[in-house]
PAMARLO-662860 format. One record per residue (C-alpha): residue in three letters; x, y, z. Coordinates in pm, 1 decimal, decimal comma, padded with zeros to 6 digits, always signed. Example, Ala and Ser with C-alpha at 12.3 -4.5 7.8 and 13.67 -1.06 7.14 Angstrom:
<pts>
<pt residuo="ALA" x="+01230,0" y="-00450,0" z="+00780,0"/>
<pt residuo="SER" x="+01367,0" y="-00106,0" z="+00714,0"/>
</pts>
This chain:
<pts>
<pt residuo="UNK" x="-06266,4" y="+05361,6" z="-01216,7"/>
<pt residuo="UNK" x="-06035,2" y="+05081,1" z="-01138,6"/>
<pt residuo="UNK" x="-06165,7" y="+04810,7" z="-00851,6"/>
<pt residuo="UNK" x="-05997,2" y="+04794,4" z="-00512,0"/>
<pt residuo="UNK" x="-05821,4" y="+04451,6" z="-00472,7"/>
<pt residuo="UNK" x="-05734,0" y="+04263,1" z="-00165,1"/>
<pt residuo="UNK" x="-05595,0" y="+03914,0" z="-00140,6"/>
<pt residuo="UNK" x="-05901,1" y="+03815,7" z="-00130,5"/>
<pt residuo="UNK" x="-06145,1" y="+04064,1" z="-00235,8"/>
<pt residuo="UNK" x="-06259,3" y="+04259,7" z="-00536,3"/>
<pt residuo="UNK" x="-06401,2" y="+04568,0" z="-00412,8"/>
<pt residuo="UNK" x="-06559,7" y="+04693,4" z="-00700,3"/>
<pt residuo="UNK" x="-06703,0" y="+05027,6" z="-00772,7"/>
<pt residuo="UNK" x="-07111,8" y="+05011,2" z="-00840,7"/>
<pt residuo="UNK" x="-07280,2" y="+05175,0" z="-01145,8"/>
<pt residuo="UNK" x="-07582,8" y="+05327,4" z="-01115,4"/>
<pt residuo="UNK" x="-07706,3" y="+05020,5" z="-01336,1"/>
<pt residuo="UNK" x="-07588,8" y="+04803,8" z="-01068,9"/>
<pt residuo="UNK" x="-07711,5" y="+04986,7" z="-00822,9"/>
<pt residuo="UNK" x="-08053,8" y="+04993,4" z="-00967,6"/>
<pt residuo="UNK" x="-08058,5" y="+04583,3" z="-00986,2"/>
<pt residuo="UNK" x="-07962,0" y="+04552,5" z="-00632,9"/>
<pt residuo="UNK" x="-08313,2" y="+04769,5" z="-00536,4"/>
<pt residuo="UNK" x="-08485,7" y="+04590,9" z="-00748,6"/>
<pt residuo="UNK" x="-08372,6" y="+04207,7" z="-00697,6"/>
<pt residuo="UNK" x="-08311,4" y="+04164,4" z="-01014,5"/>
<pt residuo="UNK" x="-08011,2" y="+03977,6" z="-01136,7"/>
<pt residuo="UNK" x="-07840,1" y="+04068,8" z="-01494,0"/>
<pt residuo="UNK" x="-07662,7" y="+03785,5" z="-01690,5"/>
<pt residuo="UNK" x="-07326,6" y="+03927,6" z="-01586,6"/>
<pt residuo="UNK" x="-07389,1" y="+03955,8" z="-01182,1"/>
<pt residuo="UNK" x="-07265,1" y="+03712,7" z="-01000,9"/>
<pt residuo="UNK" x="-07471,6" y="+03692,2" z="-00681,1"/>
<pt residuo="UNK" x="-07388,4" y="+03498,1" z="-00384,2"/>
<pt residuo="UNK" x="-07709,7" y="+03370,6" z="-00216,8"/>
<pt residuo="UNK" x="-07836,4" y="+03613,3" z="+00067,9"/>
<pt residuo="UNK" x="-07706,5" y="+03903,7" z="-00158,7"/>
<pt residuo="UNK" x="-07824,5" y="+04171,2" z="-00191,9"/>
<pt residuo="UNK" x="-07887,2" y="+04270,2" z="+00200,0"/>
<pt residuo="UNK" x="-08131,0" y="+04447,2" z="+00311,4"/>
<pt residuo="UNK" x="-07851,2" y="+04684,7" z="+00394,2"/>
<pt residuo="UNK" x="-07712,1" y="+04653,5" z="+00020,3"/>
<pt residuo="UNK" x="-08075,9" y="+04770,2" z="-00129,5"/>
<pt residuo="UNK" x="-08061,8" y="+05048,5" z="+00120,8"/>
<pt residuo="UNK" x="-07683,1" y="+05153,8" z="-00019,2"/>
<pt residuo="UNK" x="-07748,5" y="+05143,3" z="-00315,7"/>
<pt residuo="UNK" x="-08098,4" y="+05360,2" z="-00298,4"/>
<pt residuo="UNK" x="-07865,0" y="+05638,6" z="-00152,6"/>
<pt residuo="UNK" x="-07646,1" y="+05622,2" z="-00411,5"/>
<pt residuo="UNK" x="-07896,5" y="+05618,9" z="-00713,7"/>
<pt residuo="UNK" x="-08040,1" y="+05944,2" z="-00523,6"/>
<pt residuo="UNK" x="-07673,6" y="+06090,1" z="-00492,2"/>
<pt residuo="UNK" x="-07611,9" y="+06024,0" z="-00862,4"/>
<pt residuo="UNK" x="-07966,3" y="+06175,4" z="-00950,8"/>
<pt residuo="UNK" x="-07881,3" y="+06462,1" z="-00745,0"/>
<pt residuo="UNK" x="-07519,0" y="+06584,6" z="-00773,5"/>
<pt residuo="UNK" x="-07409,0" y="+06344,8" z="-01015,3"/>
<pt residuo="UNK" x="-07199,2" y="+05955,5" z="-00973,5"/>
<pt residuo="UNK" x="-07040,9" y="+06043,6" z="-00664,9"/>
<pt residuo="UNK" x="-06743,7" y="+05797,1" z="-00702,1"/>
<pt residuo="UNK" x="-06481,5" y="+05747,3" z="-00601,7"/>
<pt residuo="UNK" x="-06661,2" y="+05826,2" z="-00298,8"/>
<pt residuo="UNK" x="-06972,7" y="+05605,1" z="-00396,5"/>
<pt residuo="UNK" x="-07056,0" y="+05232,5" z="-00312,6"/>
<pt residuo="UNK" x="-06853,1" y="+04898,8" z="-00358,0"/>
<pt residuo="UNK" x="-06986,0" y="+04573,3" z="-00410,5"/>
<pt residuo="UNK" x="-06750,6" y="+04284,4" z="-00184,1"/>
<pt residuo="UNK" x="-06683,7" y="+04055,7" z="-00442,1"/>
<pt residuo="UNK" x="-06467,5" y="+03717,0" z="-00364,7"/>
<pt residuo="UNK" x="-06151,6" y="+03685,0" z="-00617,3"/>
<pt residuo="UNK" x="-06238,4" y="+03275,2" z="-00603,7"/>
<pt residuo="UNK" x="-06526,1" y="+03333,3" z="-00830,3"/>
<pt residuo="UNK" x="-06579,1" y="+03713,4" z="-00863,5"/>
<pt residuo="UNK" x="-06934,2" y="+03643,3" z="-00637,6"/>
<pt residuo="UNK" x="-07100,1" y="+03975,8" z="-00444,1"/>
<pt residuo="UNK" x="-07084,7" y="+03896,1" z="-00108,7"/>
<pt residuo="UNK" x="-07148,6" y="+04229,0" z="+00019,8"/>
<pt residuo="UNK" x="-07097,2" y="+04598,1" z="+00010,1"/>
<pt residuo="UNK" x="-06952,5" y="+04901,4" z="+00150,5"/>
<pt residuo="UNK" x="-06863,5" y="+05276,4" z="+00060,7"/>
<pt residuo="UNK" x="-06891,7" y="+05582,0" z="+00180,5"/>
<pt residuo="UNK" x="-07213,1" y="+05813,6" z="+00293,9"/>
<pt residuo="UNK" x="-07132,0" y="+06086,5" z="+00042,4"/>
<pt residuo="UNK" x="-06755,6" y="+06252,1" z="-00033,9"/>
<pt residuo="UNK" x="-06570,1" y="+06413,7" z="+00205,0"/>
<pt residuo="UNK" x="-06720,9" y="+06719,1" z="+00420,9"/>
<pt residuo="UNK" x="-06526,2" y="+07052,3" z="+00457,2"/>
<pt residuo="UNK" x="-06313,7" y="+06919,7" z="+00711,4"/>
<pt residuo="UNK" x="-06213,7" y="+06612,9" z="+00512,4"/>
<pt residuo="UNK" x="-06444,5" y="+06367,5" z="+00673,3"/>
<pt residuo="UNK" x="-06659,2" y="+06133,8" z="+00580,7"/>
<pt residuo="UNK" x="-06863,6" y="+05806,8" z="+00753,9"/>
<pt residuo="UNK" x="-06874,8" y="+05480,9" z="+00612,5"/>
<pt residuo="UNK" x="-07074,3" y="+05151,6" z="+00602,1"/>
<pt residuo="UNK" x="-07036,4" y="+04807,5" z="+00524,0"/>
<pt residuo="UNK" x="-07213,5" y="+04479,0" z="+00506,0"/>
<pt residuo="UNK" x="-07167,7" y="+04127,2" z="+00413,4"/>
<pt residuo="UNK" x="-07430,2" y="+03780,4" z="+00362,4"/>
<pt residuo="UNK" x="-07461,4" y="+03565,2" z="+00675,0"/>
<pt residuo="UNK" x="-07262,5" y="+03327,4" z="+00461,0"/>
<pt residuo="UNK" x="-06984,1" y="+03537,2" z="+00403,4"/>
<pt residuo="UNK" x="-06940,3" y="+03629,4" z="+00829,6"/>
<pt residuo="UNK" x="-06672,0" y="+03547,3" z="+01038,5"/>
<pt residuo="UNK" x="-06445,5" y="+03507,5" z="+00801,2"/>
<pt residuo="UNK" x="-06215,1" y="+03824,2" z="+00797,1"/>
<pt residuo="UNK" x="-06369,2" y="+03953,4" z="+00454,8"/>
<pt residuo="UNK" x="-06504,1" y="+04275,9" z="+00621,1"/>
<pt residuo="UNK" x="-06238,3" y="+04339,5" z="+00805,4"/>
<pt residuo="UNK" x="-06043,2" y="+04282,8" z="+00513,6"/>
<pt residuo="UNK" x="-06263,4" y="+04508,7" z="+00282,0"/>
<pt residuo="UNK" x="-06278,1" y="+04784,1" z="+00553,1"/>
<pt residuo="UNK" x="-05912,5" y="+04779,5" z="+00574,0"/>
<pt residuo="UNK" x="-05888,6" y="+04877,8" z="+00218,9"/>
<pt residuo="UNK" x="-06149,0" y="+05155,1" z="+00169,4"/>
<pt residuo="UNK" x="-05941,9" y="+05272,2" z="+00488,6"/>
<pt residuo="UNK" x="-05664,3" y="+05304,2" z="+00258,3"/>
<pt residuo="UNK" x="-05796,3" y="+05416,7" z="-00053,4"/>
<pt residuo="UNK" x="-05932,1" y="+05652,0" z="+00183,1"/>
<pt residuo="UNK" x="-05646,3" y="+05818,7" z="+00256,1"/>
<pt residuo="UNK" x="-05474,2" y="+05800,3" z="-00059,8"/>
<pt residuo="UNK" x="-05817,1" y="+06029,3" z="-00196,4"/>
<pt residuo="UNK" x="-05703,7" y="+06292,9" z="+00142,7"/>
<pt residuo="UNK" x="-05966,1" y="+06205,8" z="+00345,0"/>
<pt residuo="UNK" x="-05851,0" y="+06306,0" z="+00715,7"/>
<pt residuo="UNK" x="-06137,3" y="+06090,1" z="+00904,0"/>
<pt residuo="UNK" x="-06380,8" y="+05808,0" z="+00870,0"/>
<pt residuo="UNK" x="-06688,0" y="+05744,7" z="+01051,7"/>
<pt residuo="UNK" x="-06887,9" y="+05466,9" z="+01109,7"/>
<pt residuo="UNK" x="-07126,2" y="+05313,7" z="+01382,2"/>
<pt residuo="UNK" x="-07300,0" y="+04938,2" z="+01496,8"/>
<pt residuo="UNK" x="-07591,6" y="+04943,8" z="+01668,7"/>
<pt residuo="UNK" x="-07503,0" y="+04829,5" z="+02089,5"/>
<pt residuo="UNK" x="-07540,8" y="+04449,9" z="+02045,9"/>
<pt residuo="UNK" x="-07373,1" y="+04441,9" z="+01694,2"/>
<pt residuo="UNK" x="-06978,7" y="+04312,0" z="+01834,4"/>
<pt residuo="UNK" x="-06894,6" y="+04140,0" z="+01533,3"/>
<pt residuo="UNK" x="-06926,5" y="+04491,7" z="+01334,5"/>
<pt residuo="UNK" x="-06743,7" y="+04679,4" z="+01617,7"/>
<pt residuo="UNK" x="-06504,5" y="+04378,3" z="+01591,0"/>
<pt residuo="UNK" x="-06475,1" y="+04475,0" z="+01237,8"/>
<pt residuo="UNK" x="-06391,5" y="+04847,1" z="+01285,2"/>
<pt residuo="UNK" x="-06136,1" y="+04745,7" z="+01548,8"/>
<pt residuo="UNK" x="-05965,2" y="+04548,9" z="+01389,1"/>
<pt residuo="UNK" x="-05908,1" y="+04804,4" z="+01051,6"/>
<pt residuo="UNK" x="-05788,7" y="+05077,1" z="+01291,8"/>
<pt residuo="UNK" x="-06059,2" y="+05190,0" z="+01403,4"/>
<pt residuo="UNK" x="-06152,3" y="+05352,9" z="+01777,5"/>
<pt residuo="UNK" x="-06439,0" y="+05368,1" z="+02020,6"/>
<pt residuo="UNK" x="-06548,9" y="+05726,4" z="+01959,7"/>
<pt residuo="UNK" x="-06835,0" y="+05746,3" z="+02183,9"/>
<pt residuo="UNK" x="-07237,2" y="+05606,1" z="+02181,7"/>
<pt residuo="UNK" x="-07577,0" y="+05740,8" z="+02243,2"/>
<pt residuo="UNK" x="-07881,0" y="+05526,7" z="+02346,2"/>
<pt residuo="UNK" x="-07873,5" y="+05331,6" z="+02000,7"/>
<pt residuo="UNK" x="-07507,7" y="+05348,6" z="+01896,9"/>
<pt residuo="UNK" x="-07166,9" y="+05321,7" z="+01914,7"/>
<pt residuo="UNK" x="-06929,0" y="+05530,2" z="+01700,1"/>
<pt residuo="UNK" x="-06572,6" y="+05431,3" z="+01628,4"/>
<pt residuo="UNK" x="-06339,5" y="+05703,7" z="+01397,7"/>
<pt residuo="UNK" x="-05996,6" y="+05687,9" z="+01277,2"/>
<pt residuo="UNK" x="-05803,3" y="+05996,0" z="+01148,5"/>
<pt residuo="UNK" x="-05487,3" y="+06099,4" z="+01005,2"/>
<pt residuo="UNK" x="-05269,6" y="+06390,8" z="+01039,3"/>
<pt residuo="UNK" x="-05031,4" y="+06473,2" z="+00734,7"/>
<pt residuo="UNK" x="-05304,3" y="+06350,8" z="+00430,6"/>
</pts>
């Protein structure tokens, strides 16, 4: 499978290898890591994906993506999706980048794309929540197109969806 590119991004699709280096820390000759990477958000990803591919097989296209910088091809992050889409056409996402990496548009960016490919792959909705005091990540769902979709006592929830796909 072919990366996702942005003007700034590489969003590349994670093998199960990968995946398996990001839970256990350890860095390959070819992986480019920025420091702070992997999260623990990233080891958590990428733990549900080695489970998904043990279970049902490599779920991509609807699997994980490492945020990679096109500067000098450095992991910054990740995102992807929860699992494929449900019966209705649905599915949630999640995303996360280094401290390092913050505040610079580059999830926003990232998010804007998997929005995208998204679609193209007839998805209907996305998905995704921030815990309360998280604003830059609610920032982040905003501003890919994104809406407030309600909270509970932990969350808030913010959804997009498309009629037509």
């Amino acid at each position: 499978m072919d990366p996702l590119v942005t003007a700034r991004l590489i969003l590349h699709p994670m093998t199960a290898g990968e995946a398996g280096r990001v839970v256990s820390g350890e860095v390959d000759g070819g992986d480019l890591w920025a420091p702070g990477y992997p999260t623990p958000g990233d080891v958590i990803a990428a733990r549900r994906f080695l489970e998904a591919c043990a279970a049902t097989g490599d779920p991509r296209p609807f699997g994980n993506y490492e945020i990679r910088r096109s500067e000098d091809g450095r992991a910054i992050g990740g995102l992807g999706f929860h699992g494929p889409p449900d019966g209705n056409g649905g599915v949630t996402i999640g995303y996360g980048l280094v401290p390092s990496a913050r505040g610079r548009g580059y999830a926003s960016e990232a998010l804007r794309e998997l929005l995208r490919f998204a679609r193209e792959h007839g998805v209907t909705s996305v998905k995704g929540d921030a815990d309360h005091d998280n604003t830059p990540s609610h920032h982040v769902m905003t501003a890919a197109g994104m809406r407030p979709a309600g909270e509970d006592e932990r969350l808030k929830y913010f959804a997009i969806s498309w009629t037509g796909s």
